[in-house]
N, C-alpha and C positions, 0 to 999 in steps of 0.2 A: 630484552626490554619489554616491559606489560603497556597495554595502550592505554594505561593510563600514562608512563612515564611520557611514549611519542606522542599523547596528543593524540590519538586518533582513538576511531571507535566503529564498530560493524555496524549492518543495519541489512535483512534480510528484502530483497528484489519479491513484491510481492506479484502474483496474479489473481486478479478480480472476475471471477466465470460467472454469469448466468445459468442459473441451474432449475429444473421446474421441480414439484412435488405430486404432480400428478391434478392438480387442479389447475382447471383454465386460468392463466393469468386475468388480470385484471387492466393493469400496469402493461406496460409495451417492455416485457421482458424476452427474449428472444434464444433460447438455449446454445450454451454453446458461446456468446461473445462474451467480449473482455477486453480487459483492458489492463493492463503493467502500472507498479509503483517501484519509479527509480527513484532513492532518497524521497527528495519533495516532489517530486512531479509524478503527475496521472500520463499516462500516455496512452492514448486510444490509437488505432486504427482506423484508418478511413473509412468512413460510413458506420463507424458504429457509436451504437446510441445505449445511453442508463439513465434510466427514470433517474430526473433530479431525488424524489423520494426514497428512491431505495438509495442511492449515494449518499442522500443526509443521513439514511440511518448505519452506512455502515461507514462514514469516514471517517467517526471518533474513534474507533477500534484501531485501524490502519496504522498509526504510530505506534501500537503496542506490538501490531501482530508484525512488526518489523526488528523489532528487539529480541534478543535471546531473553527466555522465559525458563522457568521449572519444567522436567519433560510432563511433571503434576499440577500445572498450573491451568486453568479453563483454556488460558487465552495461547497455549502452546495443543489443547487437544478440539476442541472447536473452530469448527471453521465456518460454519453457513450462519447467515443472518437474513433473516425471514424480510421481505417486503416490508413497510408499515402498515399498509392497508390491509385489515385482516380478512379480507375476501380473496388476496391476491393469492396465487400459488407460488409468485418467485421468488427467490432466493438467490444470494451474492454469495459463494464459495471463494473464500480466501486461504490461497494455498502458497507457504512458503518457497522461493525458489532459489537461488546461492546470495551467498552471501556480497555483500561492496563494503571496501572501505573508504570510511571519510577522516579528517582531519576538523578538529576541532578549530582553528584557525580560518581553515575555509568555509566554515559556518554559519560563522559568529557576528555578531552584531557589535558585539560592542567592545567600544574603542581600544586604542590600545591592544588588542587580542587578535584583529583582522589582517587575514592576508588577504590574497586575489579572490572570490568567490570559487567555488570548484565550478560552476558548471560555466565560467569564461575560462576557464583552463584547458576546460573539454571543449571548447570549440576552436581553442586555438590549437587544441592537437589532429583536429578534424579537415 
């Protein structure tokens, strides 16, 4: 059965790194931290911090770089997205990491189409 038939659909666990280029940041970038994307949610670590700015600029991409792409497509071979501040040196390194399934059903918004939310599933399995 294809997910499209169950209703479900992959979505790749992403990691967000701090990365420098050789110039003094500018920004309170830090090498080395990061922070997880499971489905919808950001998940940090305690004590660590992302320029609100660099976050705005790279959370549009985030839903792409979670999807299966062309292995020829930018958004399957790029991974760094530059600070906005062009004096800054840092950079947000987004790297693919295994894949999760969700269900279309536990997504969804609208009526008719919803079951339980997935992430009250996962904490009743917890």
């Amino acid at each position: 059965m294809s997910s499209e038939e169950s209703g479900t659909f992959w979505l790749y666990d992403l990691k967000v790194e701090t990365v420098l280029d050789g110039r003094t940041p500018v920004c309170r970038h830090v090498e080395g931290e990061s922070f997880l994307v499971e489905g919808e949610n950001l998940v940090f670590e305690a004590n660590t911090r992302v320029s609100m700015y660099a976050l705005a600029a790279v959370l549009p991409l985030l839903p792409a770089k979670q999807r299966d792409t062309s292995p020829d497509d930018w958004m399957s071979t790029d991974a760094e997205v530059a600070c906005p501040d062009p004096h800054c040196g840092g950079r947000l390194r987004i790297t693919r990491l295994e894949k999760r399934q969700f269900r279309h059903a536990e997504t969804t918004g609208l009526p008719g189409a919803r079951e339980t939310p997935y992430w009250k599933k996962q904490e009743r399995s917890q």
